[in-house]
C-alpha positions as CSV (number, residue, x, y, z in Angstrom):
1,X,127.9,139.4,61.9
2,X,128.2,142.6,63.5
3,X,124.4,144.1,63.4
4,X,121.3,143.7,61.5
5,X,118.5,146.3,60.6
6,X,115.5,146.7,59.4
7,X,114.9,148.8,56.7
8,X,111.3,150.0,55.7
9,X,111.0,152.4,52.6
10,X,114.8,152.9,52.3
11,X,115.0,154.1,56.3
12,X,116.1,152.0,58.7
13,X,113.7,151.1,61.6
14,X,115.4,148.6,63.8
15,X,118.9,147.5,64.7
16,X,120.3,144.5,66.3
17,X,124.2,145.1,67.2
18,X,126.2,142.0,68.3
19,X,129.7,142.4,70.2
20,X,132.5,139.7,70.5
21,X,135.6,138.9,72.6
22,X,138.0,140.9,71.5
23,X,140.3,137.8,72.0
24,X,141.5,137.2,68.1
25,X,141.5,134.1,66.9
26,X,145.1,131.9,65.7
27,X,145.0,131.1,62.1
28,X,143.2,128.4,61.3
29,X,146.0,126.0,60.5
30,X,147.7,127.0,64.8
31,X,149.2,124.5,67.1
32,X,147.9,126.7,69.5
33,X,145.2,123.9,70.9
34,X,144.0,122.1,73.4
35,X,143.2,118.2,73.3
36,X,139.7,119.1,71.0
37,X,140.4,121.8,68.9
38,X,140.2,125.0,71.2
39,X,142.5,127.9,71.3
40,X,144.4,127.5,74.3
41,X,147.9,129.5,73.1
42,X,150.4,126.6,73.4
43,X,153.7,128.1,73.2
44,X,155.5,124.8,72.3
45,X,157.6,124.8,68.8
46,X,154.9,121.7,68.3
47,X,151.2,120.4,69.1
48,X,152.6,116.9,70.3
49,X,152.1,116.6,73.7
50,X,154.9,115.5,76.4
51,X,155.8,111.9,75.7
52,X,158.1,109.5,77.9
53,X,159.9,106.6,75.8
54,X,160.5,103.0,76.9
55,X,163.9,103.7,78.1
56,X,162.9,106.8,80.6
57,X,163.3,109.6,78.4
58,X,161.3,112.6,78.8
59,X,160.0,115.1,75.7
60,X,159.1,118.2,76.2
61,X,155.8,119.0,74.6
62,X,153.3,120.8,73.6
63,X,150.5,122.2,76.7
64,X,146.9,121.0,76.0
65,X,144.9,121.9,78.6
66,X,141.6,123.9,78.0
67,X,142.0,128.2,78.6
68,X,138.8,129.9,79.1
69,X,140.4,133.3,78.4
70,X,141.4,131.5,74.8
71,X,138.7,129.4,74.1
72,X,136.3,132.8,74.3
73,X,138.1,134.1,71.5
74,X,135.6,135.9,69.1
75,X,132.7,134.2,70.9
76,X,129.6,136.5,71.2
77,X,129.2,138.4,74.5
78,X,126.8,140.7,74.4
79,X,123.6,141.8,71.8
80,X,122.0,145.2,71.3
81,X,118.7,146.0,70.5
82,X,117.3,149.4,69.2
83,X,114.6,149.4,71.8
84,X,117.5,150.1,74.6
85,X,117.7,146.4,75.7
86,X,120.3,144.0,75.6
87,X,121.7,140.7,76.5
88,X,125.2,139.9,78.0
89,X,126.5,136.6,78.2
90,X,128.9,134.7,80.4
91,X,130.7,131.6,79.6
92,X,132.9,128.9,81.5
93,X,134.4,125.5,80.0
94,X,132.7,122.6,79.6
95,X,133.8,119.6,82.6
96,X,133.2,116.2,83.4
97,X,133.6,114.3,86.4
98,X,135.8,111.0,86.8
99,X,136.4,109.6,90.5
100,X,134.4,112.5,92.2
101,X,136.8,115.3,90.5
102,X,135.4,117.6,88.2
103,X,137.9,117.8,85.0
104,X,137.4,121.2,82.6
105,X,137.6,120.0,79.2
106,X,137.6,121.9,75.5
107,X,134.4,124.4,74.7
108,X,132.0,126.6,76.4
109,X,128.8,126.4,77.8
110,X,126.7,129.3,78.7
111,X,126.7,130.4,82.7
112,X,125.0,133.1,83.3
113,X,122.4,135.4,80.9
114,X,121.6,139.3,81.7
115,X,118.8,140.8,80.5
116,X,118.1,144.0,80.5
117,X,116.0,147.0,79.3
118,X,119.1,149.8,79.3
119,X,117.7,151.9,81.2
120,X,117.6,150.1,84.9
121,X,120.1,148.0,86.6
122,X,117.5,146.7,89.2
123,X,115.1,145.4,86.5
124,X,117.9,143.2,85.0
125,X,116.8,139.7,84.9
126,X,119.8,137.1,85.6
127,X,119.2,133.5,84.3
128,X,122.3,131.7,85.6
129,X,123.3,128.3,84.3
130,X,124.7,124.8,86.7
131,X,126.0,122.3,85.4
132,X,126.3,120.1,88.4
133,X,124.8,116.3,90.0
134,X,122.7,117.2,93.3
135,X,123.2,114.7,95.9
136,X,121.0,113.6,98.5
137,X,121.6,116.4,100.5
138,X,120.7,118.7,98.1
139,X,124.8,120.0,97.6
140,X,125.7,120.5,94.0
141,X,129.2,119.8,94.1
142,X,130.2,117.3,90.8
143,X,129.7,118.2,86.9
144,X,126.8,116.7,85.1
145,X,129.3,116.1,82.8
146,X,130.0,112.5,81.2
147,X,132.8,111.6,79.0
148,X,132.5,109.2,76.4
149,X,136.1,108.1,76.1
150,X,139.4,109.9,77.7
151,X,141.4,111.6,75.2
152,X,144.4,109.3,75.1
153,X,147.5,109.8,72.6
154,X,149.2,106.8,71.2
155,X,153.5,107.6,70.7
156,X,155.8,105.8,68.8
157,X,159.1,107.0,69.5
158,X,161.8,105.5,67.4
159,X,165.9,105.8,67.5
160,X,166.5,104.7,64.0
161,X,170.2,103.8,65.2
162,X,168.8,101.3,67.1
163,X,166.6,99.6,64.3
164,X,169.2,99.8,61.7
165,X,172.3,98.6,63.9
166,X,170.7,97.1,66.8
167,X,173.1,99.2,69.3
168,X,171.4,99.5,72.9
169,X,169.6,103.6,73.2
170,X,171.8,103.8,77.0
171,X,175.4,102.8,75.5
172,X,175.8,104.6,72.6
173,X,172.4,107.6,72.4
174,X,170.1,108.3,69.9
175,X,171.9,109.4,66.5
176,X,167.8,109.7,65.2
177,X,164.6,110.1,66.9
178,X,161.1,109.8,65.2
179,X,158.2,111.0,67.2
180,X,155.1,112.0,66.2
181,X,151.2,111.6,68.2
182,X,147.5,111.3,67.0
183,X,144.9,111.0,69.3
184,X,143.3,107.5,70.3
185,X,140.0,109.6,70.5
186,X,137.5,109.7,67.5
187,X,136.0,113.0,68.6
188,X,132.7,112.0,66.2
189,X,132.4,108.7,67.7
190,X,129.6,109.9,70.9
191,X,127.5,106.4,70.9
């Protein structure tokens, strides 16, 4: 949606314009993402994360931590009004806390709103967004963020050698390797 207007006798009276990150968007079907489903521009070859197998091997993998700058991606910023006035907004990821550490996790939340009439800066109205547990001394320091269940990926890595002839992985290497991930997390599943 890029603007609407209002259109009286074939003239138009009023127009809204909205205006996006210019941040495009993978294609839909990208390994570019984090743990839930955000852009996050993973550069691995695939969207399995690193993995470690029984024996001490290491895989490479793919990165799926939250980006900001990606997760914004075509995500409205600002909205024009006719009159003059806008709105701007300002986002940061969503977080939880776990063991008194704030964790960023996948999606926005809004953080700050302007207002303002178009004309003057110092009439601007600022509505700013926290997300964060006062204590007792009134310091905001941990997210109000709760997490239902930490994402947790289940690997099955299999040397098919090993299966079929049942030669030990350390004497004589991996001839085939099988290795594939889903996610333990039922990201539907809130309660």
């Amino acid at each position: 949606l890029e603007s609407i207007s209002e259109v009286v006798s074939s003239n138009p009276v009023e127009s809204t314009t909205f205006f996006y990150n210019s941040t495009n968007q993978p294609a839909r079907n990208s390994i570019k993402t984090d743990h839930w489903g955000y852009y996050n521009n993973n550069t691995h070859s695939d969207a399995i994360p690193p993995a470690q197998d029984d024996y001490g091997n290491s895989y490479g993998g793919a990165d799926k931590s939250p980006s900001l700058q990606r997760t914004m991606a075509s995500v409205l910023e600002r909205i024009e009004y006719s009159t003059g006035g806008y709105q701007e907004f300002e986002y940061e990821l969503n977080d939880y806390n776990i063991a008194g550490t704030n964790v960023n996790t996948g999606g926005l939340r809004v953080k700050k709103i302007t207002e303002g009439d178009g004309s003057n800066p110092t009439k601007n109205i600022e509505r700013n967004f926290k997300y964060k547990v006062t204590s007792n001394n009134s310091v905001t320091v941990n997210s109000s963020g709760l997490i239902y269940r930490k994402n947790v990926n289940a690997f099955e890595i299999k040397n098919y050698q090993d299966c079929i002839c049942n030669l030990v992985p350390q004497q004589y290497g991996y001839a085939y390797l099988l290795r594939y991930s889903s996610s333990l997390l039922d990201q539907y599943d809130i309660g």
